[in-house]
C-alpha positions in Angstrom: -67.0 24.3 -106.8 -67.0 20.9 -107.7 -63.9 19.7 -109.1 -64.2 17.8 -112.4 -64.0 14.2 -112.7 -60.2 13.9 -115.1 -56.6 12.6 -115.4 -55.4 15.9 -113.9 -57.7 18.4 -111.4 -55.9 21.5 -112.9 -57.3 25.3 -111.2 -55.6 28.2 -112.4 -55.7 31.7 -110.6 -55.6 35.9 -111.8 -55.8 34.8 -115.3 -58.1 33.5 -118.2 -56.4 30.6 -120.1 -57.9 29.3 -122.6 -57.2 25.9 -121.4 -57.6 26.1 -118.0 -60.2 23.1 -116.3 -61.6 24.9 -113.9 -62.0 28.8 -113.1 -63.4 30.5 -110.7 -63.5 34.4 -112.3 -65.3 35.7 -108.8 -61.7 35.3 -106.7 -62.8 32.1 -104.5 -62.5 28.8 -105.0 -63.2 25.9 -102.4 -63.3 22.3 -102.6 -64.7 20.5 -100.2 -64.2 17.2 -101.9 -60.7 17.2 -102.6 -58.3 14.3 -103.6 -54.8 14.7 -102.0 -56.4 16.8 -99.4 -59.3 16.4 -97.5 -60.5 20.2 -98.5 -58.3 23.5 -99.6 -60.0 27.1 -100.1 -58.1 30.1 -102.4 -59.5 33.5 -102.2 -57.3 36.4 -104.6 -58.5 39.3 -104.6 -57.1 42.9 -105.8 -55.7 45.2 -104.6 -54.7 49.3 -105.3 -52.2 47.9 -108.4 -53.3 48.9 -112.0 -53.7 45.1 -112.6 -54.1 41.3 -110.5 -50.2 40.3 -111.0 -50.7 37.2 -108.7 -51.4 33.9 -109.5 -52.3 30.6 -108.3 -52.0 26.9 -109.7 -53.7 23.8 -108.1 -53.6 20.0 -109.4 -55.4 18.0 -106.9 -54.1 14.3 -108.6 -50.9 15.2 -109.5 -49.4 12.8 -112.0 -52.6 10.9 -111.8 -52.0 10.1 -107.8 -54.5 10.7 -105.7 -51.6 11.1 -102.9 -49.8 14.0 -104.8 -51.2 17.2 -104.6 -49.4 20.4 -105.8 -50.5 23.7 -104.7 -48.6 26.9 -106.0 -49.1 30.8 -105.2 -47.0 32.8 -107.7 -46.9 36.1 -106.6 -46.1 39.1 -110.1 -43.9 42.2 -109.9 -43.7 45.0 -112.3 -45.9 43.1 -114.8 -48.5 39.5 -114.6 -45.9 37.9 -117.8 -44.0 35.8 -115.3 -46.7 34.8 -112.7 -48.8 34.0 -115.7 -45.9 31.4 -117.4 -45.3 29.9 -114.0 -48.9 29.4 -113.4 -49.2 27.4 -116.8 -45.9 25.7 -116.9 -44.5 25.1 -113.4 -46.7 21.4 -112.8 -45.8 20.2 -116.1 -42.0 21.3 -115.7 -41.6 19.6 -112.4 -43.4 16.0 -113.4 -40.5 15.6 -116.0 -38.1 16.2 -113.5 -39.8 14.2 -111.0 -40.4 11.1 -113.6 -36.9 11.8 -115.1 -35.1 11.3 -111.7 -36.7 8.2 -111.1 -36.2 6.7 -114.4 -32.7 7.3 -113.2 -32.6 5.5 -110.2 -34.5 2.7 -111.7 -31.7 2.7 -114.5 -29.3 2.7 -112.0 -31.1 -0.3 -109.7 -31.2 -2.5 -112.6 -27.9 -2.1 -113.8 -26.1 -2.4 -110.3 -28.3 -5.6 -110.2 -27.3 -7.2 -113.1 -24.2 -6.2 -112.5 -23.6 -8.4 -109.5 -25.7 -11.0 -110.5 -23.4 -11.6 -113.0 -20.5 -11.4 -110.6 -22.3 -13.8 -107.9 -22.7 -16.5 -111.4 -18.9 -16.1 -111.7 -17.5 -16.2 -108.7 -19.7 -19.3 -108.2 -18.4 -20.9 -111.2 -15.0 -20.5 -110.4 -15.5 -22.0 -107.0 -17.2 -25.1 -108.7 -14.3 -25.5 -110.9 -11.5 -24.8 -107.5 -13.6 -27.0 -105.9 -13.3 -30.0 -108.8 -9.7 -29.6 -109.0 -9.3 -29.8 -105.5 -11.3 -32.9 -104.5 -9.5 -34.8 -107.7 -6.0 -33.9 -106.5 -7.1 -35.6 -103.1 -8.3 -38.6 -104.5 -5.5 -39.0 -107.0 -7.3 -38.2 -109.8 -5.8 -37.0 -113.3 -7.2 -33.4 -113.3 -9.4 -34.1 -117.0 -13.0 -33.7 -117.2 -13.0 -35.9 -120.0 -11.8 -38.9 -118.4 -14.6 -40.3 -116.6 -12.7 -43.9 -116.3 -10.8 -41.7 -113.4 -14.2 -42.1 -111.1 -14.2 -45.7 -111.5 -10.6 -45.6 -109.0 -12.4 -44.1 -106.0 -13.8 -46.6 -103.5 -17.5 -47.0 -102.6 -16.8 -45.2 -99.0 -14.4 -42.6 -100.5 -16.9 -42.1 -103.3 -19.9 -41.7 -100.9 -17.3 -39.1 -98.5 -16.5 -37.3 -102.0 -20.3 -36.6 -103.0 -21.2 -35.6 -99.5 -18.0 -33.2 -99.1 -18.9 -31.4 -102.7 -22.7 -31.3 -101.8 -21.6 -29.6 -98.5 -19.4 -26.8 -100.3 -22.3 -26.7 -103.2 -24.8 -25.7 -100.5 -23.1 -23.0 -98.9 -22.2 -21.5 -102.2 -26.1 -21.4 -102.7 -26.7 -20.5 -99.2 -24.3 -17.5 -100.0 -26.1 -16.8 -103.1 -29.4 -16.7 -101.7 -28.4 -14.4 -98.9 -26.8 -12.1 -101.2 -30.5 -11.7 -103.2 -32.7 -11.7 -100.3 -30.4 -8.6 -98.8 -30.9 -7.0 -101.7 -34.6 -7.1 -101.4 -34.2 -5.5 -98.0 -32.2 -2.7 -99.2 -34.5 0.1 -97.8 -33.5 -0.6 -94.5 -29.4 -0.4 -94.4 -27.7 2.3 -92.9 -26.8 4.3 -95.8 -30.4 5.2 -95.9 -29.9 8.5 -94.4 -26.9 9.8 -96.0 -27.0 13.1 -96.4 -24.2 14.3 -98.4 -25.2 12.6 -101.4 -25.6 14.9 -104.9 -26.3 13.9 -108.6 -23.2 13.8 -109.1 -23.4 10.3 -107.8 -26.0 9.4 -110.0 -24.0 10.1 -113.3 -20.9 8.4 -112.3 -22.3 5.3 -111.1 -24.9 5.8 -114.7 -21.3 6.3 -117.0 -19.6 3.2 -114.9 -22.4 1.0 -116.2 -23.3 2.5 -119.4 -21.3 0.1 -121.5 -21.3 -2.8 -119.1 -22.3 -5.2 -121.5 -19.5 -4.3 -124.4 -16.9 -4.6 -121.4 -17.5 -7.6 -119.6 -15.2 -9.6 -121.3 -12.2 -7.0 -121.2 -9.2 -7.6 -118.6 -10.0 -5.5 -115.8 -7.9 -3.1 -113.3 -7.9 -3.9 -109.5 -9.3 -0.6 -108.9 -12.3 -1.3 -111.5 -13.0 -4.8 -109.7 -13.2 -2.9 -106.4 -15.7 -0.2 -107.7 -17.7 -3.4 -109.6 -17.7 -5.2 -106.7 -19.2 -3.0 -103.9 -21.8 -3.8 -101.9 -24.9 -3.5 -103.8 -26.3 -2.0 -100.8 -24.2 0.9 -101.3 -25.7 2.6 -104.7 -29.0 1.3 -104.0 -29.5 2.7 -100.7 -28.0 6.0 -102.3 -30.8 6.2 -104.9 -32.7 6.5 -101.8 -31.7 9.2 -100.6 -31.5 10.8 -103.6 -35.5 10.0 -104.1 -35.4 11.6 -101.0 -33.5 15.2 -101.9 -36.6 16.7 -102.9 -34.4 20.1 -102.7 -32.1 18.9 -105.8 -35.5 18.2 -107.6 -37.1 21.3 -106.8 -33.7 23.2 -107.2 -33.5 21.7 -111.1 -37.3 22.7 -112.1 -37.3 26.0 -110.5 -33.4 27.0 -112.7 -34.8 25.1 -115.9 -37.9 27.2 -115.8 -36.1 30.5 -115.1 -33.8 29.9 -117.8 -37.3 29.5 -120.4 -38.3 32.6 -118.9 -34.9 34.7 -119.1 -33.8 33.8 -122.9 -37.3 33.3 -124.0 -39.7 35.5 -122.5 -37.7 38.7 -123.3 -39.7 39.9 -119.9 -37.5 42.1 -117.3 -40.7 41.4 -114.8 -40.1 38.6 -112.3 -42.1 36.8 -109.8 -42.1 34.8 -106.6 -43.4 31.5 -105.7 -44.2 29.4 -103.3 -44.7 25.4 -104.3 -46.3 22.9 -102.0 -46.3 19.2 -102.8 -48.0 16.6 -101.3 -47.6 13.2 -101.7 -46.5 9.7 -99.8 -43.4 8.0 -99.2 -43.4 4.5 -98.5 -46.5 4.6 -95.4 -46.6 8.7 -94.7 -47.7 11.1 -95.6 -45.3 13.9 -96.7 -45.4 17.6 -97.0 -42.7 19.2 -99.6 -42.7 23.4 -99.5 -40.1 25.2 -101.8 -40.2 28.9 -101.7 -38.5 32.1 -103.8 -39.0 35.3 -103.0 -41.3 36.8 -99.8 -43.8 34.8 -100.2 -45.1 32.6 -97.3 -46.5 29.1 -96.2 -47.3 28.0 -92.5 -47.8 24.6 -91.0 -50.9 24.7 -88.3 -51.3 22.2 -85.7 -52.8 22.1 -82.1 -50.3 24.0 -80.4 -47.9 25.8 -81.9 -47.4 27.3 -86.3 -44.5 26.6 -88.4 -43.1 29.2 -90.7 -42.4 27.0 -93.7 -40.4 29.3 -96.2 -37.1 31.0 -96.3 -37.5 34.7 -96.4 -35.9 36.3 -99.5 -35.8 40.0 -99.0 -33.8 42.3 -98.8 -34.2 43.3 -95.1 -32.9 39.8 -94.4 -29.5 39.9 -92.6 -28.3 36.4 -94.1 -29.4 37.3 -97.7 -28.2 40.4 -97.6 -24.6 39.5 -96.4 -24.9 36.8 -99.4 -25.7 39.7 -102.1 -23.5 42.2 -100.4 -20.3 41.6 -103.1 -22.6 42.2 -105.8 -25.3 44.6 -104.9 -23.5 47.7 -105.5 -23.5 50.9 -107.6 -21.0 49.9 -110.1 -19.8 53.3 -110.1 -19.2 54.9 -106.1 -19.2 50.7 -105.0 -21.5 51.9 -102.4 -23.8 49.4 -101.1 -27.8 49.1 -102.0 -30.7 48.7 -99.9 -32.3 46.8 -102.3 -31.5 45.1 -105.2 -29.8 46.9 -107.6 -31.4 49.7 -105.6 -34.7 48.9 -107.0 -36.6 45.6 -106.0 -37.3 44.6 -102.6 -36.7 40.6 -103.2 -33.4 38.9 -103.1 -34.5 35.6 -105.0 -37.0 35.1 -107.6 -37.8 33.8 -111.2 -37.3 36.1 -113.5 -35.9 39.9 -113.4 -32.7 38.9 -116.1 -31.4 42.5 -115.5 -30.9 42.0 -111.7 -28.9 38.9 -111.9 -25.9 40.8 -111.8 -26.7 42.2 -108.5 -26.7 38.8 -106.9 -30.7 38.2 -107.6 -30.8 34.1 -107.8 -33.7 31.6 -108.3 -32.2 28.7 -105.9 -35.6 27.7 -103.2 -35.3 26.8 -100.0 -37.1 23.4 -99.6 -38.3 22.3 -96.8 -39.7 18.6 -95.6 -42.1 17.3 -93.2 -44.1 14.4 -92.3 -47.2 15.0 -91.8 -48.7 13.8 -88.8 -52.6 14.2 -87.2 -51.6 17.3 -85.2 -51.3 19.2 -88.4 -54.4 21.2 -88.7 -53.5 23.0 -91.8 -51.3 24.2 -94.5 -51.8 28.2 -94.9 -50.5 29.5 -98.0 -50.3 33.3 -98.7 -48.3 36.3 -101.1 -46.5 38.9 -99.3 -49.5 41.3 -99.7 -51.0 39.3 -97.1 -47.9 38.8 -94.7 -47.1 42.8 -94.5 -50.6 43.2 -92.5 -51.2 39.9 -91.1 -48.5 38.6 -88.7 -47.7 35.0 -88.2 -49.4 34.8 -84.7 -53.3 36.5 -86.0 -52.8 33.6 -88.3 -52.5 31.2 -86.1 -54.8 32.7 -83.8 -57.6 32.4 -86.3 -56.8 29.1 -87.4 -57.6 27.4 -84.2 -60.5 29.4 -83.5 -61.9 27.9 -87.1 -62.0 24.2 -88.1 -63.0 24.9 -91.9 -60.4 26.2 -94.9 -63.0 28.5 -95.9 -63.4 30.2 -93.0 -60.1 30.9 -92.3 -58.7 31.4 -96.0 -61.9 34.5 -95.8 -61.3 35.8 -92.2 -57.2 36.2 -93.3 -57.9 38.2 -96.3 -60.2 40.5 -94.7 -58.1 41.2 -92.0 -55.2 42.4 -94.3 -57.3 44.2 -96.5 -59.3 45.9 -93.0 -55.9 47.0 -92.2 -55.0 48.7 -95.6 -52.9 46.7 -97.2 -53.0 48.2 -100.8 -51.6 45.3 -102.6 -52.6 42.4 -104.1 -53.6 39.3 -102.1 -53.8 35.7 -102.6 -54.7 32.9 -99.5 -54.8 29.2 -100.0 -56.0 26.6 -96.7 -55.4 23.2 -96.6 -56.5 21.0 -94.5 -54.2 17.8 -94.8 -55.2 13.9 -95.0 -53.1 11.6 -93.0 -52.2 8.4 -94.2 -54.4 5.5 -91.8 -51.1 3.4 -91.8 
């Protein structure tokens, strides 16, 4: 299939919306002409359940970038309500956080900036006028920039020494200035560039500390304030950095705004997984984003080895489980569950209101990687795929194949060949590295 020549290359899985751009109603769907990936193949396909409770949402061009790509498997339980919402509401959801974060930074940037800039003009100002009083002290000058009869004293030699000495101070207050703005057009590079510890938290102090810089510039200042106003503009930009790169606070955001629209508006006690890829490129790579809830699973090919790309939330995981463990319980013996709230085998996911309480959460594990021309391909699949296929058939078949079709087809055979009675949904990508 084709995909259609738009702002947005939307595909929608295991559902018939009316406003969908592109369905395929037979279960496959393979482009072989892609945008933000050279191809990508998704098969669904149903399985002994009364209805197709997965879903799947592609936008090849995301934001209207043909370097972002998003591709999402949402994987229903109990009901195809939440699976559905997600697959119709996740992309949009997560370009207002995306665009919102960087309108923030760029807020930020150009505060900060003028913010020095205007410190730079009056600490230059002030050494102009030191300087003045200085040099007429020297030469026995009355200290009144009125008088110019005062210049008319100085000798022709001490007059020439005088110009020269102020020119010399002049110039390395320039030279000072300059250096200050060329740094800060080299900002990407400082040190701070890799701080990890930085949260958006940050981001709204240092937006509330310049909020009302212009009403306050000409109020008396603390020495604490001057020292905050006067850090190294290297400092917050080179934060905003990092925060453009903390995908996982992004991610973390959409995922807990959209399960809030689904607990108080949906009225739904279904829930669903999801796994979210997102491609796109930062600065000269290529870069690979994969947030995860739930059991679904995505996998990272490449010529010798596969890279399990989600965190697994279930039940039979020892680290969820120990984080539940307070709160799974019968609230009546305060003996422990095997699942949660003794009935659902998932320890995160959207959705499912009622299970809150037993410590059922939302939160995704993200993960980041640069992708590189080893990486063969991006395997996406729900867990009715995982429980038959293991981790090492699909690896196996992916090197034996060099097209997504192929593979995405010989994956969901082999777990429906070895009875798996649930639903199934597999999306292949094969990745485009960036020439640079």
């Amino acid at each position: 299939m084709g995909s259609i020549d738009i702002k947005h290359h939307f595909f929608f899985g295991g559902q018939d919306f009316s406003n969908a751009l592109s369905i395929n109603h037979e279960g496959l769907l393979y482009e072989e002409d892609a945008i933000s990936v050279k191809e990508f193949t998704v098969i669904e396909k149903q399985g002994r359940r009364p209805k197709m409770e997965d879903t799947y949402l592609i936008v090849d061009r995301f934001r209207n970038n043909p370097e972002e790509g998003l591709y999402c498997i949402f994987d229903g339980h109990s009901s195809d309500h939440i699976s559905k919402y997600l697959a119709n509401n996740f992309s949009t959801i997560f370009e207002i956080c995306l665009n919102k974060t960087q309108e923030v930074i760029e807020n930020i940037k150009n505060q900060k900036v003028k913010s020095e800039i205007y410190e730079i003009k009056q600490s230059i100002k002030e050494k102009r006028e030191d300087d003045r009083h200085y040099w007429r002290k020297r030469f026995g000058l009355q200290d009144d920039s009125d008088n110019m009869d005062d210049e008319e004293e100085l000798s022709e030699s001490s007059s020439i020494r005088y110009n020269k000495e102020i020119k010399d101070i002049m110039e390395r207050i320039f030279i000072k200035e300059d250096e200050i703005i060329i740094n800060r057009s080299d900002l990407r590079n400082s040190k701070m560039r890799n701080n990890k510890d930085v949260k958006m938290e940050d981001i709204k102090r240092e937006l509330k500390l310049y909020k009302h810089e212009d009403e306050e510039e000409n109020n008396e200042e603390s020495t604490q304030e001057e020292e905050e106003k006067s850090q190294d503009i290297h400092d917050l930009i080179d934060v905003t950095v990092c925060v453009e790169q903390k995908m996982d606070v992004i991610m973390t955001q959409t995922f807990e705004y959209i399960n809030s629209k689904i607990i108080n508006n949906l009225g739904k006690s279904s829930g669903s997984t999801a796994v979210v890829i997102y491609i796109t490129k930062e600065e000269d790579k290529k870069v690979l984003y994969c947030a995860n809830c739930g059991d679904s699973m995505a996998f990272l090919v490449n010529q010798t080895s596969i890279e399990d790309l989600c965190g697994f939330h279930h039940h039979t995981n020892l680290e969820e489980k120990k984080r539940i463990r307070t709160k799974n319980r019968d609230l009546n013996t305060n003996k422990e569950f095997d699942r949660v709230g003794d009935t659902i085998s998932v320890t995160r996911a959207f959705g499912d209101r009622n299970f809150s309480k037993f410590g059922l959460i939302c939160t995704p594990d993200v993960k980041r990687i640069e992708l590189a021309k080893e990486h063969k391909f991006c395997i996406i699949t729900s867990d009715g795929i995982t429980d038959k296929v293991t981790t090492e058939d699909i690896y196996k078949i992916s090197l034996k194949n060099e097209e997504s079709l192929e593979i995405c087809t010989k994956i969901t055979n082999l777990a429906h060949r070895r009875g798996t009675t649930d639903n199934t949904t597999c999306c292949v990508l094969k990745p485009t590295i960036s020439s640079c």
